[in-house]
Chimera marker file (.cmm) of the C-alpha trace (Angstrom):
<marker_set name="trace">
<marker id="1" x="5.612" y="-16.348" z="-3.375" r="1" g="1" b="0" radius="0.5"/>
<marker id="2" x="3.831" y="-12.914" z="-5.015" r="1" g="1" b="0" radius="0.5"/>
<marker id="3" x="5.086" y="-9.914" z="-5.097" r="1" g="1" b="0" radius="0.5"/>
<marker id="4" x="3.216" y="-6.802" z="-4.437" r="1" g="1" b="0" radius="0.5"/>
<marker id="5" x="3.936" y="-3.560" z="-4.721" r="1" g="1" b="0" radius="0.5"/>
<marker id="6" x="1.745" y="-0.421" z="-3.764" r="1" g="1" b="0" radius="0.5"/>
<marker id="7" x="2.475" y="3.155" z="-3.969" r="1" g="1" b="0" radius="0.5"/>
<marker id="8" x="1.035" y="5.984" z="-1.166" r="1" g="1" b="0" radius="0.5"/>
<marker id="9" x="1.062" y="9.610" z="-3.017" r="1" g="1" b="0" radius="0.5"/>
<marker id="10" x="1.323" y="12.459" z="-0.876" r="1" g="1" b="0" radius="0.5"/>
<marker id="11" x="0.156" y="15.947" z="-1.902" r="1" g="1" b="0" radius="0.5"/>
<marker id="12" x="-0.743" y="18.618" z="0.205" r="1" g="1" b="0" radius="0.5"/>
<marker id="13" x="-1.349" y="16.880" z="3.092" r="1" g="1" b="0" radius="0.5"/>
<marker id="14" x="-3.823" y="14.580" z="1.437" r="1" g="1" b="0" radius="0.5"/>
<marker id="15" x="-2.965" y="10.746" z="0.090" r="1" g="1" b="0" radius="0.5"/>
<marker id="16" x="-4.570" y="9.487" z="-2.872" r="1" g="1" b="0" radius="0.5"/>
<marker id="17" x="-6.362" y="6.281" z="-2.614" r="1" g="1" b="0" radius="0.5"/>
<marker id="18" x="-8.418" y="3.777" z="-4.223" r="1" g="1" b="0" radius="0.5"/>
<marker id="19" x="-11.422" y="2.293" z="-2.602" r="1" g="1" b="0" radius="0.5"/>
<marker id="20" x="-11.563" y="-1.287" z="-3.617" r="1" g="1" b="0" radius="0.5"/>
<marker id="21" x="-15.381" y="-2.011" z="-4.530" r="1" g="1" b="0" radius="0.5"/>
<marker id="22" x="-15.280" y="-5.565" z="-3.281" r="1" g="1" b="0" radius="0.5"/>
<marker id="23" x="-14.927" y="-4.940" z="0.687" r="1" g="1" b="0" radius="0.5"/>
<marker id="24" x="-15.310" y="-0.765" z="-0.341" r="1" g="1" b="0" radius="0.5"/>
<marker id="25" x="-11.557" y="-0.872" z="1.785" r="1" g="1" b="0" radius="0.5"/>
<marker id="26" x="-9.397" y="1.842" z="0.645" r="1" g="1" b="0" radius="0.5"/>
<marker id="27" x="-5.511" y="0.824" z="-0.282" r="1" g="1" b="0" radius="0.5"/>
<marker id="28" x="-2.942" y="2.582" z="-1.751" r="1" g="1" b="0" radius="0.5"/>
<marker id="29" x="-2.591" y="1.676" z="-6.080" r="1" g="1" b="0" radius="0.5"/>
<marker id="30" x="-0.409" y="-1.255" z="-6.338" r="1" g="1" b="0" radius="0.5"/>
<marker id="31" x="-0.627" y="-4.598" z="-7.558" r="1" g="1" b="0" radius="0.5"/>
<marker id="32" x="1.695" y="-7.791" z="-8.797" r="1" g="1" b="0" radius="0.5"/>
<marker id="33" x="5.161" y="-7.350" z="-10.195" r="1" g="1" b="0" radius="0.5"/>
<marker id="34" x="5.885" y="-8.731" z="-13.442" r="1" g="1" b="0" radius="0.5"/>
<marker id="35" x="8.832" y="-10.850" z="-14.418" r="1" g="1" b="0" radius="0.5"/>
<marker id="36" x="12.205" y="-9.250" z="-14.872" r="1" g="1" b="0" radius="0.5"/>
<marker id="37" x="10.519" y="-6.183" z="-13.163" r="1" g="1" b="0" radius="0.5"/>
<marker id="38" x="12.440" y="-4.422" z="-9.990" r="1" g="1" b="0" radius="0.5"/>
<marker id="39" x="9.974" y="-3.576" z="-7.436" r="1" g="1" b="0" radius="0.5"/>
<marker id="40" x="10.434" y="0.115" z="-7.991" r="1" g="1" b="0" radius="0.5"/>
<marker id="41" x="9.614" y="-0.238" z="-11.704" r="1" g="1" b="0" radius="0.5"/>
<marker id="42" x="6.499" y="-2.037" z="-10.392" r="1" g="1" b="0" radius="0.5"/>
<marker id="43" x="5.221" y="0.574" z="-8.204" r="1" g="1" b="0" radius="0.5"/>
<marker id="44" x="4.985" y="3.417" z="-10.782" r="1" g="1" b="0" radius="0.5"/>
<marker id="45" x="3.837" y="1.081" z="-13.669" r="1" g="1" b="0" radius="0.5"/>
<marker id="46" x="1.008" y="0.038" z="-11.008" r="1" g="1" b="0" radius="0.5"/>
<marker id="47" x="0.286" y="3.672" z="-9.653" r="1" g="1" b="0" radius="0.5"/>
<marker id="48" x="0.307" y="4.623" z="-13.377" r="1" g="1" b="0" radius="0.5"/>
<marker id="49" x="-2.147" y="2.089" z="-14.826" r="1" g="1" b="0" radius="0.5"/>
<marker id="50" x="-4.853" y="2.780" z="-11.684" r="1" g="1" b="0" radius="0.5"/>
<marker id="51" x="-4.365" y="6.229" z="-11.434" r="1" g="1" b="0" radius="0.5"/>
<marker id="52" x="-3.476" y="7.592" z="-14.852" r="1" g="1" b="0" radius="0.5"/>
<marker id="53" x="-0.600" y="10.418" z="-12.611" r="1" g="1" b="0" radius="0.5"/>
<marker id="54" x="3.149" y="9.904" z="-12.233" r="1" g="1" b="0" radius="0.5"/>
<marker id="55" x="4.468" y="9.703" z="-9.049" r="1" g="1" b="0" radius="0.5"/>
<marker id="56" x="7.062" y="12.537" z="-8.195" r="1" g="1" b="0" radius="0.5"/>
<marker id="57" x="10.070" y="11.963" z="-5.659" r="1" g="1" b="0" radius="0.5"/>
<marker id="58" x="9.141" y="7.815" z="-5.219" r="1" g="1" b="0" radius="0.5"/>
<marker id="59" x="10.855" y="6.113" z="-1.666" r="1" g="1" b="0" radius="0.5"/>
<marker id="60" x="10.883" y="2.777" z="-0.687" r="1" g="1" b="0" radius="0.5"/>
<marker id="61" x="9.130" y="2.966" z="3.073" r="1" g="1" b="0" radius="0.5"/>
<marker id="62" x="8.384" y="-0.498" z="3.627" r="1" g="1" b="0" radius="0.5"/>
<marker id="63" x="8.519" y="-4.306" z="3.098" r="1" g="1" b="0" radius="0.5"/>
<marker id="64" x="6.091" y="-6.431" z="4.599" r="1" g="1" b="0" radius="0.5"/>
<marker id="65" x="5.276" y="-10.311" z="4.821" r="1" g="1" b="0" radius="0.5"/>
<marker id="66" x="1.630" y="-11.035" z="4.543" r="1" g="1" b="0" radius="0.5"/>
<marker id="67" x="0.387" y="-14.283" z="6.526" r="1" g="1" b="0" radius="0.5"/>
<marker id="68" x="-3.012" y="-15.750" z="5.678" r="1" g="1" b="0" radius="0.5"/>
<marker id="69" x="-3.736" y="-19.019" z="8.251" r="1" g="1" b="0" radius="0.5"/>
<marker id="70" x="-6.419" y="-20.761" z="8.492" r="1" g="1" b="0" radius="0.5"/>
<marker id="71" x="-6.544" y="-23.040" z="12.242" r="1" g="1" b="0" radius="0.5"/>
<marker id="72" x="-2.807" y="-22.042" z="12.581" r="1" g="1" b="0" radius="0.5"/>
<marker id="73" x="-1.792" y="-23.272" z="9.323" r="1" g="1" b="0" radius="0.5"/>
<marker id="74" x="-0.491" y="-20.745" z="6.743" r="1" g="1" b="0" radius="0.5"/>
<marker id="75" x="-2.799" y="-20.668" z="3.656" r="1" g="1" b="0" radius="0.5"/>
<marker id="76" x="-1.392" y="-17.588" z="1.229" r="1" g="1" b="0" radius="0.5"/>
<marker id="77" x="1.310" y="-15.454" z="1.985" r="1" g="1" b="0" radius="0.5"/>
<marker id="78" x="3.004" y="-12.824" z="-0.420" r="1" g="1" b="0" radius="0.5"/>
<marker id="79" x="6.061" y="-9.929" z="0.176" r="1" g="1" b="0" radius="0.5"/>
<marker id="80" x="4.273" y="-6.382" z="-0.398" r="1" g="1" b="0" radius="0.5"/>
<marker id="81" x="6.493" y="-3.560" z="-1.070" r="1" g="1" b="0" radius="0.5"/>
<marker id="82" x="5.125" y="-0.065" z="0.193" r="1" g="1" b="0" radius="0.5"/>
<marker id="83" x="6.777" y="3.278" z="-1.485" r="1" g="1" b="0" radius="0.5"/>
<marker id="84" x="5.534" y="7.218" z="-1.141" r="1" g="1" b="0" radius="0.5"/>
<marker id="85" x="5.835" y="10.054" z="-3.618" r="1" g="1" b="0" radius="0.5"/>
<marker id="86" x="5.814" y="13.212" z="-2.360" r="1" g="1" b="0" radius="0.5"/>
<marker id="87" x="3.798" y="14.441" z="-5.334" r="1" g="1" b="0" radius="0.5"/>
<marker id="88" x="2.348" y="13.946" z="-8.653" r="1" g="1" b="0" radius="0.5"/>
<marker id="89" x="2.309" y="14.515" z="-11.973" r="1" g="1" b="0" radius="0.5"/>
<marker id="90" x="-1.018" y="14.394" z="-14.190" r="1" g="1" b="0" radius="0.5"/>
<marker id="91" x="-4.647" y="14.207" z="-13.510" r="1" g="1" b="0" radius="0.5"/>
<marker id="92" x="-5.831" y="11.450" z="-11.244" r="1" g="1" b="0" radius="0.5"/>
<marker id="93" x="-8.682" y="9.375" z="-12.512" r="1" g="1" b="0" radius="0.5"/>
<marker id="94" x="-12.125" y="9.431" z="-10.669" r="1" g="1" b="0" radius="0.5"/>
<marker id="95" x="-12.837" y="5.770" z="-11.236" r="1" g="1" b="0" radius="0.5"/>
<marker id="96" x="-11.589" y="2.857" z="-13.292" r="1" g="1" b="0" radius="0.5"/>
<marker id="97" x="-12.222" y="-0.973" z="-12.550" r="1" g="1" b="0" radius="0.5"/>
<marker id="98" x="-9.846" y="-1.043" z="-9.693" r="1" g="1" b="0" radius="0.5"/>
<marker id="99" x="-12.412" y="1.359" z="-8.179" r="1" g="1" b="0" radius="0.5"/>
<marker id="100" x="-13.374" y="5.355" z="-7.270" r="1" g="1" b="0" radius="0.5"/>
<marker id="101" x="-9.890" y="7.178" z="-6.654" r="1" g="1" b="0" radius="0.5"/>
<marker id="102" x="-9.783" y="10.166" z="-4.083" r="1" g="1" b="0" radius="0.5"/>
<marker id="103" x="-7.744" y="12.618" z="-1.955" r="1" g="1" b="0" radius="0.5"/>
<marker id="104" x="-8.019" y="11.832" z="1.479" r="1" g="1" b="0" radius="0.5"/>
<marker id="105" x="-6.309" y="13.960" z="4.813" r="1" g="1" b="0" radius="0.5"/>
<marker id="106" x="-3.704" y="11.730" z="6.038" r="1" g="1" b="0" radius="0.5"/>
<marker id="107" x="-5.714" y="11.644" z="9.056" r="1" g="1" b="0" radius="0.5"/>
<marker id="108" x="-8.267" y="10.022" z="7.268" r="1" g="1" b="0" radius="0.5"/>
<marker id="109" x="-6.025" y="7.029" z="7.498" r="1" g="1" b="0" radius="0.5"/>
<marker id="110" x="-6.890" y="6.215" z="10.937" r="1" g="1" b="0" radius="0.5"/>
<marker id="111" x="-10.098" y="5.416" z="10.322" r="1" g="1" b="0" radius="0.5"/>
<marker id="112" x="-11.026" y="4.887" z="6.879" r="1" g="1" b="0" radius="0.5"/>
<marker id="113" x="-12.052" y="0.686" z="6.674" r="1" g="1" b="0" radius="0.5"/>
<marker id="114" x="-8.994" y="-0.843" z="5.036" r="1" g="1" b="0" radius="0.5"/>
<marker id="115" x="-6.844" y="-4.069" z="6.463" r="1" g="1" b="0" radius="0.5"/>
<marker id="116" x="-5.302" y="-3.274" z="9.727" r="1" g="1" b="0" radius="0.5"/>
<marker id="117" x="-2.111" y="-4.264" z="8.275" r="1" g="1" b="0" radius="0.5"/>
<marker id="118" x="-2.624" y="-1.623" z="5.399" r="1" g="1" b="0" radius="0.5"/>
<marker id="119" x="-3.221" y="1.021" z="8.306" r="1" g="1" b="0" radius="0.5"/>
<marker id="120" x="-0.186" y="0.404" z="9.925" r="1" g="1" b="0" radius="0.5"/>
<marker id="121" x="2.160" y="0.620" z="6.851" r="1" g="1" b="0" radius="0.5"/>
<marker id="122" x="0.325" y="3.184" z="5.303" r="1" g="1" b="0" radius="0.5"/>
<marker id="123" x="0.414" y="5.795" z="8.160" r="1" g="1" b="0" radius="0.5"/>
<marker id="124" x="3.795" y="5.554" z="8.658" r="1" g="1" b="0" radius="0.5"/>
<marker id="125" x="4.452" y="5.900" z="4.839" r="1" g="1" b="0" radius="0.5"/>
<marker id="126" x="2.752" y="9.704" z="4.924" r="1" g="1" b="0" radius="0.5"/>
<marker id="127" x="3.787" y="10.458" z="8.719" r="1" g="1" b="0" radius="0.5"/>
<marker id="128" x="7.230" y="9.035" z="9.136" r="1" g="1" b="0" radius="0.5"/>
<marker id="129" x="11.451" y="9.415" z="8.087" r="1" g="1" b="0" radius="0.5"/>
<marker id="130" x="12.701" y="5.976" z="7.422" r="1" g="1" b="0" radius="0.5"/>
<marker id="131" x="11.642" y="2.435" z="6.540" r="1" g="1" b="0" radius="0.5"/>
<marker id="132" x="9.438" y="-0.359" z="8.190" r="1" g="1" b="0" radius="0.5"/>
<marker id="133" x="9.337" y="-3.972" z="7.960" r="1" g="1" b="0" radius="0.5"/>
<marker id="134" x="7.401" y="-6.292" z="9.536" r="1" g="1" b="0" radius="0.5"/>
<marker id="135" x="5.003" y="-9.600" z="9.210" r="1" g="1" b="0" radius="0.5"/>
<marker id="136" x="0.964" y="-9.451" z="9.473" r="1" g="1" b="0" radius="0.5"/>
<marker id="137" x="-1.097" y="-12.524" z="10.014" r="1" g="1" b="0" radius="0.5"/>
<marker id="138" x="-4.107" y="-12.647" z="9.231" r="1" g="1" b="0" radius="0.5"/>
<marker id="139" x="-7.556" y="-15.244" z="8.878" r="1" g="1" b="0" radius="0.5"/>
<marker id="140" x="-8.623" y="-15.198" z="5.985" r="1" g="1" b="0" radius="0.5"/>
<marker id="141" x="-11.110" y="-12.342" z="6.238" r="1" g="1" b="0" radius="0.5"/>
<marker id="142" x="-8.578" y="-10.476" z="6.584" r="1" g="1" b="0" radius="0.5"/>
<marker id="143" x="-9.147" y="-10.198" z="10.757" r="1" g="1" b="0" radius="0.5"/>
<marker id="144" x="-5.736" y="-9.404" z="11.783" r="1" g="1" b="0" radius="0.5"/>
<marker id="145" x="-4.088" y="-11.786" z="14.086" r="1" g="1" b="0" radius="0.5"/>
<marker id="146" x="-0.883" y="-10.683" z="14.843" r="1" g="1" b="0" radius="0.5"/>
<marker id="147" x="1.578" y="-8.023" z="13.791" r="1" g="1" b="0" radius="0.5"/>
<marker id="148" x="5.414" y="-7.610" z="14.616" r="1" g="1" b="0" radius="0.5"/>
<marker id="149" x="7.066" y="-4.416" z="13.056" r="1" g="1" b="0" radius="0.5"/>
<marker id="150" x="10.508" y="-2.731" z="12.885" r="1" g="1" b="0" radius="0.5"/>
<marker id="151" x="12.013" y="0.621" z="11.854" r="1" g="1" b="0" radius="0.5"/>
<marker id="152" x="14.834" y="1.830" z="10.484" r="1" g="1" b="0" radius="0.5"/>
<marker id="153" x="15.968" y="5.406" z="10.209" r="1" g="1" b="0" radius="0.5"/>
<marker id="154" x="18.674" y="5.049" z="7.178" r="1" g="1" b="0" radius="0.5"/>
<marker id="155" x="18.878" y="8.891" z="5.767" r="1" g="1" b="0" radius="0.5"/>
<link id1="1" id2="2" r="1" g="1" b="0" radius="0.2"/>
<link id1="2" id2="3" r="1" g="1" b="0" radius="0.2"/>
<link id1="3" id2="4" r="1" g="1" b="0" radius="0.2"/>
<link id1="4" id2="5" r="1" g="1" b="0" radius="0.2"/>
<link id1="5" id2="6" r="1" g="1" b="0" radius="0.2"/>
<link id1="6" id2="7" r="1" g="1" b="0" radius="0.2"/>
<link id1="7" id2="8" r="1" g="1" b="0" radius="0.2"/>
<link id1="8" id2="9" r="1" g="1" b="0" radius="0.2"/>
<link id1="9" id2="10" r="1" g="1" b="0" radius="0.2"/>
<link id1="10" id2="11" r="1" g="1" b="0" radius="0.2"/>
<link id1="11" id2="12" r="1" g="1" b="0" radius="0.2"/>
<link id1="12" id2="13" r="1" g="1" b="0" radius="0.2"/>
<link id1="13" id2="14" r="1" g="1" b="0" radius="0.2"/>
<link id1="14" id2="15" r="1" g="1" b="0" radius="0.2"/>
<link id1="15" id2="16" r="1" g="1" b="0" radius="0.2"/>
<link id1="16" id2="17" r="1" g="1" b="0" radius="0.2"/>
<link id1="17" id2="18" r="1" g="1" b="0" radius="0.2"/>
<link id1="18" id2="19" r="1" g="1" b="0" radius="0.2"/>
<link id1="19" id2="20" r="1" g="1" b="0" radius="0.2"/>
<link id1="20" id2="21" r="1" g="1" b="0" radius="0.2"/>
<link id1="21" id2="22" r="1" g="1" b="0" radius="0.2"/>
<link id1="22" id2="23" r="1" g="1" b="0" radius="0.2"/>
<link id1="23" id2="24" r="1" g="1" b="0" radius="0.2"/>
<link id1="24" id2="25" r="1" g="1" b="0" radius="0.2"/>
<link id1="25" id2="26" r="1" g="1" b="0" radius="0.2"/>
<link id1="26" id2="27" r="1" g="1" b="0" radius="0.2"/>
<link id1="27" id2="28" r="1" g="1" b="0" radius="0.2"/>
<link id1="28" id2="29" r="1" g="1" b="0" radius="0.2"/>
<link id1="29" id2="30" r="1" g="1" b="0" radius="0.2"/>
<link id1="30" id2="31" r="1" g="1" b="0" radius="0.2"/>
<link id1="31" id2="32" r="1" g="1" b="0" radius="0.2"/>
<link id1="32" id2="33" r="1" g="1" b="0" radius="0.2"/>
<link id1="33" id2="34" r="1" g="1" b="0" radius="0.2"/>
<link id1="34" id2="35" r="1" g="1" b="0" radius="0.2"/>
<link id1="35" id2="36" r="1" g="1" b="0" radius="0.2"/>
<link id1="36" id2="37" r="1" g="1" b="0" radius="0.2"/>
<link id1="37" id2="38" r="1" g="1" b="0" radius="0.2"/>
<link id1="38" id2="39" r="1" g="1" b="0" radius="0.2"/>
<link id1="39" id2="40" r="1" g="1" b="0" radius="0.2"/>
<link id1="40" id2="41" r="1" g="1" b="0" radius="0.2"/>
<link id1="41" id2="42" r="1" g="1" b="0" radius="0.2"/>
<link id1="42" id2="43" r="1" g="1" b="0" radius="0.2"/>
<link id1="43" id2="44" r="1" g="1" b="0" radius="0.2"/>
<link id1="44" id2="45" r="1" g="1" b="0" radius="0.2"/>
<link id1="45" id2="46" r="1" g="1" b="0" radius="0.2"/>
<link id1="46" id2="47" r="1" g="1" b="0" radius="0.2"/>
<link id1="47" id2="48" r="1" g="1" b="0" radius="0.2"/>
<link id1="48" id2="49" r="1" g="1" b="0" radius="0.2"/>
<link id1="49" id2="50" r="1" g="1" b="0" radius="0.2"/>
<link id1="50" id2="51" r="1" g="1" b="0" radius="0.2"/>
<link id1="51" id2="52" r="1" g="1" b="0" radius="0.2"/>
<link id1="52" id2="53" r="1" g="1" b="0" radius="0.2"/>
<link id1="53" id2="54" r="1" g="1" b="0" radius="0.2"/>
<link id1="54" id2="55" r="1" g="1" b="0" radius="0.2"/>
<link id1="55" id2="56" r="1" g="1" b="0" radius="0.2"/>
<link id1="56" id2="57" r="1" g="1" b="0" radius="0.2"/>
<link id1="57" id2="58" r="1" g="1" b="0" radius="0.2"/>
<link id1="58" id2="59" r="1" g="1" b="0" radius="0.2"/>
<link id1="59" id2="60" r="1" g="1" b="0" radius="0.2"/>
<link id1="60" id2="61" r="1" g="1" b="0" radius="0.2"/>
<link id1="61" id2="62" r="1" g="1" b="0" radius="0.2"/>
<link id1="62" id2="63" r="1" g="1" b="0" radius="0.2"/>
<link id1="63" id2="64" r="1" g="1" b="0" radius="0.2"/>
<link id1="64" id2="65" r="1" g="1" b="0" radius="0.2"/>
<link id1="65" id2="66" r="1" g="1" b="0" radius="0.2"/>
<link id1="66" id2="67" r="1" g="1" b="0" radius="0.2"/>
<link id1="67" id2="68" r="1" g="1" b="0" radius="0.2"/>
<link id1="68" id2="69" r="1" g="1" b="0" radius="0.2"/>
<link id1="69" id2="70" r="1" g="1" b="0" radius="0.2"/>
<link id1="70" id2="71" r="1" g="1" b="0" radius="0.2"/>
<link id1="71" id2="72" r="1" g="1" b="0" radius="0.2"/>
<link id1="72" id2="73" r="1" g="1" b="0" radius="0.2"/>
<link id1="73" id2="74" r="1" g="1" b="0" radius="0.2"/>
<link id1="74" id2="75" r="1" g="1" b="0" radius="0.2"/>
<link id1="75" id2="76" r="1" g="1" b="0" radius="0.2"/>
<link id1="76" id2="77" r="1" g="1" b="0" radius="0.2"/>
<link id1="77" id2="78" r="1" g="1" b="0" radius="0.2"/>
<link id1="78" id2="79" r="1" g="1" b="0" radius="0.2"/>
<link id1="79" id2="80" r="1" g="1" b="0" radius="0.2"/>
<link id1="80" id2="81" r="1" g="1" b="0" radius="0.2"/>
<link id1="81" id2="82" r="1" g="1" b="0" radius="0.2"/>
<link id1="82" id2="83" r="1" g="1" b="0" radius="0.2"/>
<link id1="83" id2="84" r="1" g="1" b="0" radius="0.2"/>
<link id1="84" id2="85" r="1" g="1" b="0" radius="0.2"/>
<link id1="85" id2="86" r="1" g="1" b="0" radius="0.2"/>
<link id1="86" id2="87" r="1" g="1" b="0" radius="0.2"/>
<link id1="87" id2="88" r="1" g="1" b="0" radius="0.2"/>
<link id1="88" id2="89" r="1" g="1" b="0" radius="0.2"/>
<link id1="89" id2="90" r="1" g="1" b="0" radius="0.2"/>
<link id1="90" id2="91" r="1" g="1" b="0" radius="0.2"/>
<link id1="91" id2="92" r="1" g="1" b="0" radius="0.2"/>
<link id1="92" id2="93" r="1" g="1" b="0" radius="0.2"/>
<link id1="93" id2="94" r="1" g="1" b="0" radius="0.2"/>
<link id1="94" id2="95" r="1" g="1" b="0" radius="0.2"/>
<link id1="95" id2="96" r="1" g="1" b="0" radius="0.2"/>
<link id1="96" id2="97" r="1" g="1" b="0" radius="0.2"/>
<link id1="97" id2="98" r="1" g="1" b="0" radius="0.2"/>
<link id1="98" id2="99" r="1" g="1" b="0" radius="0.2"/>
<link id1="99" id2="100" r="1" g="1" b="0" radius="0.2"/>
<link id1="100" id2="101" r="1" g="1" b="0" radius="0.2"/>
<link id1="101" id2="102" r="1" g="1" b="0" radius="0.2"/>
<link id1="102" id2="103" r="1" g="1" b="0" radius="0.2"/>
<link id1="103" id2="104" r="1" g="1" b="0" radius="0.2"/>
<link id1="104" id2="105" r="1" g="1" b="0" radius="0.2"/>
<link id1="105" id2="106" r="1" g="1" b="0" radius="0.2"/>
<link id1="106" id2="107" r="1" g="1" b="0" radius="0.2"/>
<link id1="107" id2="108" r="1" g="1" b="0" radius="0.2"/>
<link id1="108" id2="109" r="1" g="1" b="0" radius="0.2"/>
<link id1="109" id2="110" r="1" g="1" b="0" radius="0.2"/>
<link id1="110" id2="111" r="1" g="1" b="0" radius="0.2"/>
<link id1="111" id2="112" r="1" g="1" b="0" radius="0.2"/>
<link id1="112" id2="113" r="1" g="1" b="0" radius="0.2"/>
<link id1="113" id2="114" r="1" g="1" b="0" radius="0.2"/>
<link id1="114" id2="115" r="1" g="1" b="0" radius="0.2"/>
<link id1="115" id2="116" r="1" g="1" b="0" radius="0.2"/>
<link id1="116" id2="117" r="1" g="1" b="0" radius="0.2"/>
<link id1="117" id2="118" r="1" g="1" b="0" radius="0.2"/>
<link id1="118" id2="119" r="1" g="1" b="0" radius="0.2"/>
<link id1="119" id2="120" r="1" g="1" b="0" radius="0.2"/>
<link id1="120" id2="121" r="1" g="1" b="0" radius="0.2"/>
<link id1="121" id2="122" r="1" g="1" b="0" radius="0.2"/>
<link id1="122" id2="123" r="1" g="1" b="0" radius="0.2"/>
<link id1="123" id2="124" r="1" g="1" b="0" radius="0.2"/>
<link id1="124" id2="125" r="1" g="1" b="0" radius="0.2"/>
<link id1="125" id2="126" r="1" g="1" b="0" radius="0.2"/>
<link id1="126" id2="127" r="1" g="1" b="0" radius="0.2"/>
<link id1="127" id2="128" r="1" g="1" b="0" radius="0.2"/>
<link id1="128" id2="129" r="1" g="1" b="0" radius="0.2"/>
<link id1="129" id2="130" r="1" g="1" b="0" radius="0.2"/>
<link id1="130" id2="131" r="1" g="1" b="0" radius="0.2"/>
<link id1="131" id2="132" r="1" g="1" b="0" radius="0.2"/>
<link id1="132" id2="133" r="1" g="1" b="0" radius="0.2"/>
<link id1="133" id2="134" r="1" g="1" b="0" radius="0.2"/>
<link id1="134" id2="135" r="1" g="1" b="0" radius="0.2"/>
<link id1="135" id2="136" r="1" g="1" b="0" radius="0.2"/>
<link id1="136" id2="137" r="1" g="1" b="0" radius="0.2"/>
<link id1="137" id2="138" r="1" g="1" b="0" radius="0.2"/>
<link id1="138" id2="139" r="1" g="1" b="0" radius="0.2"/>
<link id1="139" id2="140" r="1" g="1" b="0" radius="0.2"/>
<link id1="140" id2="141" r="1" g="1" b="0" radius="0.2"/>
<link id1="141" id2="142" r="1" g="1" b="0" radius="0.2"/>
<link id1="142" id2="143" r="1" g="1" b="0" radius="0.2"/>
<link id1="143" id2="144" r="1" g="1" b="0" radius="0.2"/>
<link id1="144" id2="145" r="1" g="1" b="0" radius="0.2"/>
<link id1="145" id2="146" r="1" g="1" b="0" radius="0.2"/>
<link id1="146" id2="147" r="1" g="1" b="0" radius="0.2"/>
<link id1="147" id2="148" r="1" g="1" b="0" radius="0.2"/>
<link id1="148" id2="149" r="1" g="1" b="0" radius="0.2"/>
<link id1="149" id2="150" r="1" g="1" b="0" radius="0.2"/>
<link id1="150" id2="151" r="1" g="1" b="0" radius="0.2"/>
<link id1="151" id2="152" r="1" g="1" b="0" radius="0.2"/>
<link id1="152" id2="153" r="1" g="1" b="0" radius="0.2"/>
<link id1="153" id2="154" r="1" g="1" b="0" radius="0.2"/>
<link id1="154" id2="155" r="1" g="1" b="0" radius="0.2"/>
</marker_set>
C-alpha cells in the first residue's frame, strides 16, 4: 500500500498551495514516502522539494485511507498522512513542475476545485485543535462516494 504524506502551511491566515496542472485542483505539497523514511521526515522533505520553504511548528492532523472502486470493487487505495505548520521559513517558489504555488485565505478552501476528500482534511488542518481520521471512497475520477471521519482532541 503507498504512503502519502502532504503538508498544509499556515501563515497569516492564508495556506499555501499547489495547483496541480493536470485537473488545475489545488492540494497541499506532499507526495510518496521513501523507504526507511518516518512520515514526518516525509512531509518536510516533500514540502521542501515543491516549495523550496521550511515548514515551522509541523503537527500531525490527520491520517486518512484513500478508496478508489471501480463497480464496487476496490481498484487503488493508499494511507495519506496530513500535517500543518504554523509558519515558514524561506521564499516559496512561484512554479516548479508540480505546478504554480500560492497563498490562499483559508476560506478559499471551501471552494477552490480540489478532491472532496482533500477539502475535508484540509479545512480542518487550518481551522481545527486535534486530529482526524477517516476513509474516502472514491470512482476513479475522483467523484467522491462515501466518506466516514473521526476526531480526536489529544492536547
Amino acid at each position: 500500500m503507498q504512503r502519502i504524506a502532504n503538508l498544509l502551511a499556515v501563515q497569516d491566515g492564508k495556506v499555501l498551495l499547489l495547483q496541480k496542472p493536470r485537473r488545475g485542483w489545488f492540494v497541499a505539497p506532499g507526495g510518496k514516502m521513501e523507504s526507511g523514511e518516518s512520515i514526518y521526515e516525509a512531509a518536510i522533505r516533500e514540502f521542501h522539494e515543491e516549495t523550496n520553504a521550511t515548514p515551522k511548528n509541523v503537527h500531525l492532523k490527520g491520517i486518512f485511507t484513500m478508496v478508489i472502486k471501480e463497480n464496487d470493487e476496490v481498484v487503488d487505495e493508499w494511507m495519506l498522512y496530513t500535517f500543518v505548520s504554523h509558519g515558514i521559513e524561506g521564499t516559496p517558489f512561484e512554479q516548479t513542475r508540480e505546478g504554480k504555488l500560492a497563498w490562499h485565505s483559508i476560506e478559499s478552501l471551501h471552494s477552490l476545485p480540489m478532491a472532496e476528500g482533500d477539502r475535508t482534511n484540509l479545512l480542518f488542518a487550518a481551522l481545527n485543535e486535534g486530529i482526524q481520521y477517516g476513509t474516502f471512497e472514491y470512482t476513479e475520477d475522483f467523484e467522491l462516494l462515501s466518506k466516514r471521519i473521526q476526531t480526536s482532541n489529544e492536547h
